[in-house]
GUBA-684303 format. One record per residue (C-alpha): residue in three letters; x, y, z. Coordinates in steps of 0.25 Angstrom, whole numbers, plus 5000, padded with zeros to 4 digits. Example, Ala and Ser with C-alpha at 12.3 -4.5 7.8 and 13.67 -1.06 7.14 Angstrom:
// residues 2
ALA504949825031/SER505549965029/
END
This chain:
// residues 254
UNK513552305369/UNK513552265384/UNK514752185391/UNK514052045391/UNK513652055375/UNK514952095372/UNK515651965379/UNK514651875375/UNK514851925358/UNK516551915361/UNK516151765367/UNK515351715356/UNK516551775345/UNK517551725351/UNK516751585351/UNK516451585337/UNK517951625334/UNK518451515345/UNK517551405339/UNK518251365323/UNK519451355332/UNK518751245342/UNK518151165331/UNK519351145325/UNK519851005331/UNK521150935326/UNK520250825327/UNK519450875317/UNK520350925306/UNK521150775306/UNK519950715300/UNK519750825289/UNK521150795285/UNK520950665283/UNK519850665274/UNK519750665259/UNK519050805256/UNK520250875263/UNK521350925254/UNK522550855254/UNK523150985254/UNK522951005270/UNK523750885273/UNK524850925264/UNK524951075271/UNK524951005282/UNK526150905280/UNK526950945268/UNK527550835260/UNK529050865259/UNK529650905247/UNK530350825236/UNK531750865233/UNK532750805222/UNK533950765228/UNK535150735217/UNK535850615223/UNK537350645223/UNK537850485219/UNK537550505204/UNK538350645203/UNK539350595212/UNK539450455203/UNK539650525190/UNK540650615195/UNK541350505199/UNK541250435185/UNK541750565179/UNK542950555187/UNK543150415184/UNK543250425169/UNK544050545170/UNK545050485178/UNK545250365171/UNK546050375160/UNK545850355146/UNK546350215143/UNK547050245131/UNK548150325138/UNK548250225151/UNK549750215152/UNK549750075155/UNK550249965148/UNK549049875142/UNK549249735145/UNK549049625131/UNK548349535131/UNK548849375129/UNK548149375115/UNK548849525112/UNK550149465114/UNK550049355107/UNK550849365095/UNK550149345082/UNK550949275071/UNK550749335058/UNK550049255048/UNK550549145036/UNK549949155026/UNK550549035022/UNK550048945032/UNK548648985026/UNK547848885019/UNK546548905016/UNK546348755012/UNK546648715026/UNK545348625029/UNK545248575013/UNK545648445008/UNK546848434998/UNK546448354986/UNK547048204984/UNK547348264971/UNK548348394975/UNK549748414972/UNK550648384983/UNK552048374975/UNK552448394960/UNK553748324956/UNK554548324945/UNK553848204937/UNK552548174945/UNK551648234958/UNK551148184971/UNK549848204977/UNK549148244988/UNK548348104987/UNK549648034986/UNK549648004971/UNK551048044966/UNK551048064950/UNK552448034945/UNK553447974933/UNK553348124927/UNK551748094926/UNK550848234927/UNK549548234936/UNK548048264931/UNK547248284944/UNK545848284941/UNK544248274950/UNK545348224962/UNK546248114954/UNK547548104949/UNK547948064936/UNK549348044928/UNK549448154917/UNK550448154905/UNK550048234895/UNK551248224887/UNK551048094884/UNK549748124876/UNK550148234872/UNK551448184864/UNK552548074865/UNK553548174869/UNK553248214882/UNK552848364880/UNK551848444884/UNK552248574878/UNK551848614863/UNK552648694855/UNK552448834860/UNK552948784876/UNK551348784878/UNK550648664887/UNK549948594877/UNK549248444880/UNK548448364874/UNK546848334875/UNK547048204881/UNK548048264891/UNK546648314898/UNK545848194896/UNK545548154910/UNK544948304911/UNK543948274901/UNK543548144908/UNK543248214923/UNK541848274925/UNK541548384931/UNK542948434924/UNK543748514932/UNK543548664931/UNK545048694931/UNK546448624928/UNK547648664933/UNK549048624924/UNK550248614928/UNK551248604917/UNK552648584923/UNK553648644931/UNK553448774921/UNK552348844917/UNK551948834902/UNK550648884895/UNK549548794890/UNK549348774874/UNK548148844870/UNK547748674864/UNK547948634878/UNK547048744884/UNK545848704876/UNK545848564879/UNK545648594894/UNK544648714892/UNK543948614883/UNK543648514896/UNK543048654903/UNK544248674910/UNK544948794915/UNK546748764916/UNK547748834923/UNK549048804919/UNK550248824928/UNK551548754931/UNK551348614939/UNK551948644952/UNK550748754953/UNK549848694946/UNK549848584956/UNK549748694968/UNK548648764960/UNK547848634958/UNK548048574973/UNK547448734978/UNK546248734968/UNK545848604972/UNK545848604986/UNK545048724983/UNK544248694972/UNK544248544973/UNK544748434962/UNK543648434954/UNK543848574951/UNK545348584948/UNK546148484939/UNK547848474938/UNK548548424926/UNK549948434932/UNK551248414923/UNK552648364933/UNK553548464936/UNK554648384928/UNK554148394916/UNK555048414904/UNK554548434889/UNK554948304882/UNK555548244894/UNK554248224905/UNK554448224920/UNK555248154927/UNK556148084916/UNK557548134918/
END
């Protein structure tokens, strides 16, 4: 191969080797970045995104740490040496209860008919009625009424039969026959002792539908005054003898 050919075949080579690199423009390669048929990965080789890290904050480490030693520190309340400060209502001093200023019928009506007093020869009422001149007291529906069984019962002024027992007469009870709706229970009160009631005089009363309770006047006369406050009049009935009374002799004479 001659001189002149040999140039001419290096000339043309190192044209064909020179022209990719003239062709490529930056002009040219911006708007094949841009377009959509490009791969999104070029752009990201080119500009990397920079990489996410997590970063613990120290505040919430650092706050429970201080917690921890707060509660540590303090110290339990239980064993605090200092003196716990009473309140006004502490050191109050509370007076220790009476049982005998309770009443349990505080807001309930005494009845007219209750027994404020028993004498020797008569009683006085909470009405006001006073039953007197060795005269016994029948309390009945709310009423009052003078009682003296020994009258009817004999001429000798005696209530007692032969055996020392309580023993009156069916009349003695007559007004108890004449009240409707009769009283379910009766209380007696039979002087300043206590006597037992004849089984005659028993009869008579259970024959009226009516329980008795016998007992001596001065508690017969608090019994009757509690049941009826409780209970009411209609209930509970009193057949009281005085507590001065004397076999043969009454109340009140002597």
């Amino acid at each position: 191969m001659t001189a002149p050919m040999r140039s001419r075949t290096m000339h043309r080579a190192l044209q064909s080797i020179a022209s990719p690199a003239q062709r490529i423009q930056p002009s040219s390669v911006r708007p094949s970045l841009a377009t959509s048929s490009t791969p999104r990965l070029i752009a990201t080789t080119t500009s990397p995104a920079p990489s996410r890290s997590i970063h613990t904050s120290p505040l919430s480490s650092s706050s429970e740490t201080n917690r921890q030693s707060r509660l540590t520190s303090r110290p339990p309340r239980s064993l605090s040496s200092q003196p716990v400060e009473k309140t006004h209502h502490d050191q109050e001093k509370k007076e220790p209860s009476n049982l005998e200023s309770l009443d349990v019928f505080a807001g309930t009506p005494i009845p007219s008919t209750a027994v404020n007093t028993c004498f020797e020869d008569g009683f006085a009422l909470n009405s006001g009625v006073r039953i007197l001149d060795g005269a016994g007291a029948l309390l009945v529906a709310g009423e009052a009424f003078v009682w003296r069984p020994w009258d009817v019962s004999s001429s000798n002024k005696t209530i007692l039969n032969a055996k020392g027992q309580v023993e009156i007469s069916e009349e003695g009870f007559g007004v108890l026959g004449l009240v409707w709706p009769r009283p379910d229970l009766l209380i007696l009160g039979v002087g300043k002792e206590m006597r037992p009631l004849s089984p005659a005089t028993r009869r008579v009363i259970s024959g009226l539908g009516i329980r008795v309770e016998v007992l001596d006047t001065r508690n017969a006369a608090a019994q009757f005054n509690l049941l009826a406050t409780e209970r009411g009049v209609y209930d509970v009935a009193a057949a009281l003898v005085p507590m001065g009374w004397k076999e043969g002799i009454g109340a009140g004479a002597g």
